[in-house]
C-alpha positions as CSV (number, residue, x, y, z in Angstrom):
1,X,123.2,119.4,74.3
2,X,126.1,121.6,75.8
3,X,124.3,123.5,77.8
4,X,122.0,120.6,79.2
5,X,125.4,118.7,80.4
6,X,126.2,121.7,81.6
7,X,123.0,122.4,84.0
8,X,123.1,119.0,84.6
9,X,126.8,119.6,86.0
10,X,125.6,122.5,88.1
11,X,123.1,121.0,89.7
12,X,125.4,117.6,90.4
13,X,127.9,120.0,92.1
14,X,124.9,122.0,94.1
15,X,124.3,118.5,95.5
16,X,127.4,117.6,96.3
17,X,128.4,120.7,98.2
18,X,125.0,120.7,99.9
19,X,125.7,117.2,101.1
20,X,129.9,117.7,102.0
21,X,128.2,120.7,104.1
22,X,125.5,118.3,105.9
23,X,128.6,115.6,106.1
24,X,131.3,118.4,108.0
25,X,128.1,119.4,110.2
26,X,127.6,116.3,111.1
27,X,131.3,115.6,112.4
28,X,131.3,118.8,114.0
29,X,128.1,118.5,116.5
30,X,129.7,115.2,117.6
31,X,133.7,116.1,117.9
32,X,132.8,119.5,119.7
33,X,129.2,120.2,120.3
34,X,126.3,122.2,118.7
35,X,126.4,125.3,120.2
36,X,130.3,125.4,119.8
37,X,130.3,124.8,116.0
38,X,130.2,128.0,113.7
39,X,128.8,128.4,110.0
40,X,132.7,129.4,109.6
41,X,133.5,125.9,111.0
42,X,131.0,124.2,108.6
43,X,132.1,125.9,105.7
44,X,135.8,125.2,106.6
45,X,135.9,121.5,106.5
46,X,133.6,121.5,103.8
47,X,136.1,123.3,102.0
48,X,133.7,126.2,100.7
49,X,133.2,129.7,101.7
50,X,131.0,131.0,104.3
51,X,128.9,132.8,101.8
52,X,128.3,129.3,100.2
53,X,127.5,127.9,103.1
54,X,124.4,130.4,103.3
55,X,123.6,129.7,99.6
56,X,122.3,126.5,100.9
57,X,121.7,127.3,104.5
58,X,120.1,129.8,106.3
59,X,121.3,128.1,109.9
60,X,122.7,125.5,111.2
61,X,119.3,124.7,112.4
62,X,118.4,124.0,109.0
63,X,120.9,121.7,108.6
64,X,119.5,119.2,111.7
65,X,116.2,119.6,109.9
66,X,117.6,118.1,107.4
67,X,119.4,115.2,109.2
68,X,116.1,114.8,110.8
69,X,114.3,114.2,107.9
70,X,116.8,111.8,106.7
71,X,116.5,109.7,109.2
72,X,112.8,110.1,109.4
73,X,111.7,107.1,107.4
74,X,113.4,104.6,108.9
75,X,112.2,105.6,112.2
76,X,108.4,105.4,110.9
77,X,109.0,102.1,109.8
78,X,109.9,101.1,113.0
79,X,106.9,102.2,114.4
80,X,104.7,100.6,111.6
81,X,106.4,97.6,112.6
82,X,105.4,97.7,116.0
83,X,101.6,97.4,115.0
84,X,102.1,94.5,113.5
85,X,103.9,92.7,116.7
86,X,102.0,90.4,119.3
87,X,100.9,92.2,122.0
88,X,102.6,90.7,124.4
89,X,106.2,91.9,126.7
90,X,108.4,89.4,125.2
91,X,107.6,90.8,121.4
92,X,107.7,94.2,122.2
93,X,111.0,94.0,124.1
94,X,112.7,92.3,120.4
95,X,110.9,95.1,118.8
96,X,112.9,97.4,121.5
97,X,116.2,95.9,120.8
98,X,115.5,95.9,117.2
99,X,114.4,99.6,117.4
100,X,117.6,100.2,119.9
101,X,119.9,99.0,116.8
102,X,118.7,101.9,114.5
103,X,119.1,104.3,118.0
104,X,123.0,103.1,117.4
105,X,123.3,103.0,113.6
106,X,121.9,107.0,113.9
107,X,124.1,108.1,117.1
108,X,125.8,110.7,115.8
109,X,122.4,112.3,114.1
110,X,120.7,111.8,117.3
111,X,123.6,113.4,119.3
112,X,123.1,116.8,117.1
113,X,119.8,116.3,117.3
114,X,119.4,116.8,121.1
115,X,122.4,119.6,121.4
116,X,120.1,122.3,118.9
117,X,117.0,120.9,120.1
118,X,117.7,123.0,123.5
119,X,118.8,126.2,121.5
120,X,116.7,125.9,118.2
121,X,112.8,126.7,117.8
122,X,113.0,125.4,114.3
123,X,114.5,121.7,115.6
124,X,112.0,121.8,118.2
125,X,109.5,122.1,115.8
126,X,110.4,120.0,113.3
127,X,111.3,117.1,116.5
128,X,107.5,117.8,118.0
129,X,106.0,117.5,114.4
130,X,107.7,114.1,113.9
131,X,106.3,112.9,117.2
132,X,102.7,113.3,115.5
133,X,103.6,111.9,112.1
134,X,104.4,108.9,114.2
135,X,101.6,108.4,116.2
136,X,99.1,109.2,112.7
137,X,102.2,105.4,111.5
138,X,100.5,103.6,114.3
139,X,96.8,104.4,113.9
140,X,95.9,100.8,114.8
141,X,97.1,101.2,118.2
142,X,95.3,104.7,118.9
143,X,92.0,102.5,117.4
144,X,92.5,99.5,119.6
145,X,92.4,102.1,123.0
146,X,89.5,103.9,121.6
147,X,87.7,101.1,121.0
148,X,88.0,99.9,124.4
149,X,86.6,103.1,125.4
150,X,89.6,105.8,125.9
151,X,88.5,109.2,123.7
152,X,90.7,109.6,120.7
153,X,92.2,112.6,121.8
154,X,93.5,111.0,124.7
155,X,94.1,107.5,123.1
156,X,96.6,110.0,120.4
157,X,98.2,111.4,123.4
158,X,98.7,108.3,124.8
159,X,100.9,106.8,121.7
160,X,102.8,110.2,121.5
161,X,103.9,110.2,125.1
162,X,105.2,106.6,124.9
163,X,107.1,107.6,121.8
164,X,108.4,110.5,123.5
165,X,108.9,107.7,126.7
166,X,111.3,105.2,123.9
167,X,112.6,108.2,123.0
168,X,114.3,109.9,126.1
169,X,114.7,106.6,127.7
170,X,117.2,105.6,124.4
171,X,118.8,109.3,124.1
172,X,120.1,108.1,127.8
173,X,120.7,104.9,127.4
174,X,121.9,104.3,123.9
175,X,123.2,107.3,122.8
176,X,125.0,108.1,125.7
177,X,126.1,104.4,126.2
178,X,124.3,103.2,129.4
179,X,124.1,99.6,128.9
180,X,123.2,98.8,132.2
181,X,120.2,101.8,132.5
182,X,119.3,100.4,128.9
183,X,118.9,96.3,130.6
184,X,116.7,98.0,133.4
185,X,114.3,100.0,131.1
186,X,113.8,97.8,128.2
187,X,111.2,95.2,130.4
188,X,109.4,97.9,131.8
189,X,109.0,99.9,128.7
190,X,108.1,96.8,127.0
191,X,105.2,95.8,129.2
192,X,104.0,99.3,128.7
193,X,103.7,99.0,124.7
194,X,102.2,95.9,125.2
195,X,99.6,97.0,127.3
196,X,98.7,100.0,124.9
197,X,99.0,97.6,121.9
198,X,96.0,95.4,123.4
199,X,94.1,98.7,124.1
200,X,94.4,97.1,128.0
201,X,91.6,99.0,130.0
202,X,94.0,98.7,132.9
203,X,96.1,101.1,131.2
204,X,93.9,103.4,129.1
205,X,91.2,104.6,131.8
């Protein structure tokens, strides 16, 4: 009995540094960059060495991965939710604003994010794998342009690059706090989601 406390103990505390590690990082990317902050660092205001630092991480790549994927299934539920909204401007702008909230709750992950995705292959892929998981969330919407006629390759292209469009238009705009930018973009993007939510064959020829 002993000696399952005890590996239960162990495996409690390999959690718990693994996470205070994650936490520091976190900090760390926002207060003074990506590329500035160190394993070193990391492992400093965790309060653990550097070689435990590498008992759990081989990079600090590895450690966005993992914010990434933390974050990950909220932002596919988003995007399921948007399949289900009226195809129309006006729902997909309160989908926008509702999607923009998450954008704020996340700002500090999505700050590292974009700092390692520059200098990181393994963010990059992680970040272009995630745009594909999202566009397999909204199916329906890749179906509705097909079925009016756009080739599925093209129709999966289609949802990906207006993911990647919300995307870069929010890193911008909510992330780095451009309110007025934000007011600007929302209406246009809006109409666009609408357009590819109704499979419009204005917009998917």
């Amino acid at each position: 009995m002993a000696e399952k406390t005890a590996r239960v103990s162990r495996a409690e505390q390999k959690r718990r540094t693994r996470a205070a590690l994650v936490y520091a990082a976190r900090g760390l990317f926002v207060a003074q960059g990506y590329t500035a902050t160190t394993a070193d660092a990391v492992a400093r205001a965790a309060h653990v060495s550097r070689a435990t630092f590498y008992l759990h991480f081989r990079s600090k790549a590895e450690i966005v991965v993992e914010l990434m994927r933390a974050v990950e299934p909220e932002v596919v539920a988003s995007y399921e939710q948007l399949t289900l909204v009226e195809p129309t401007s006006s729902a997909t702008e309160r989908w926008l604003r509702e999607h923009a909230a998450l954008w704020r709750r996340h700002r500090m992950e999505f700050t590292a994010m974009e700092q390692a995705l520059a200098n990181e292959e393994p963010v990059a892929e992680e970040w272009f794998a995630l745009y594909g998981r999202l566009a397999d969330a909204m199916a329906t919407i890749t179906g509705r342009l097909v079925a009016r006629g756009l080739a599925a390759e093209r129709a999966r292209a289609r949802v990906i690059a207006l993911v990647m469009t919300v995307e870069r238009a929010f890193y911008v705009s909510v992330v780095r706090d451009r309110p007025a930018f934000f007011e600007a973009i929302v209406p246009e993007i809006a109409d666009a989601l609408a357009h590819a939510l109704r499979g419009d064959p204005a917009h998917s020829a």
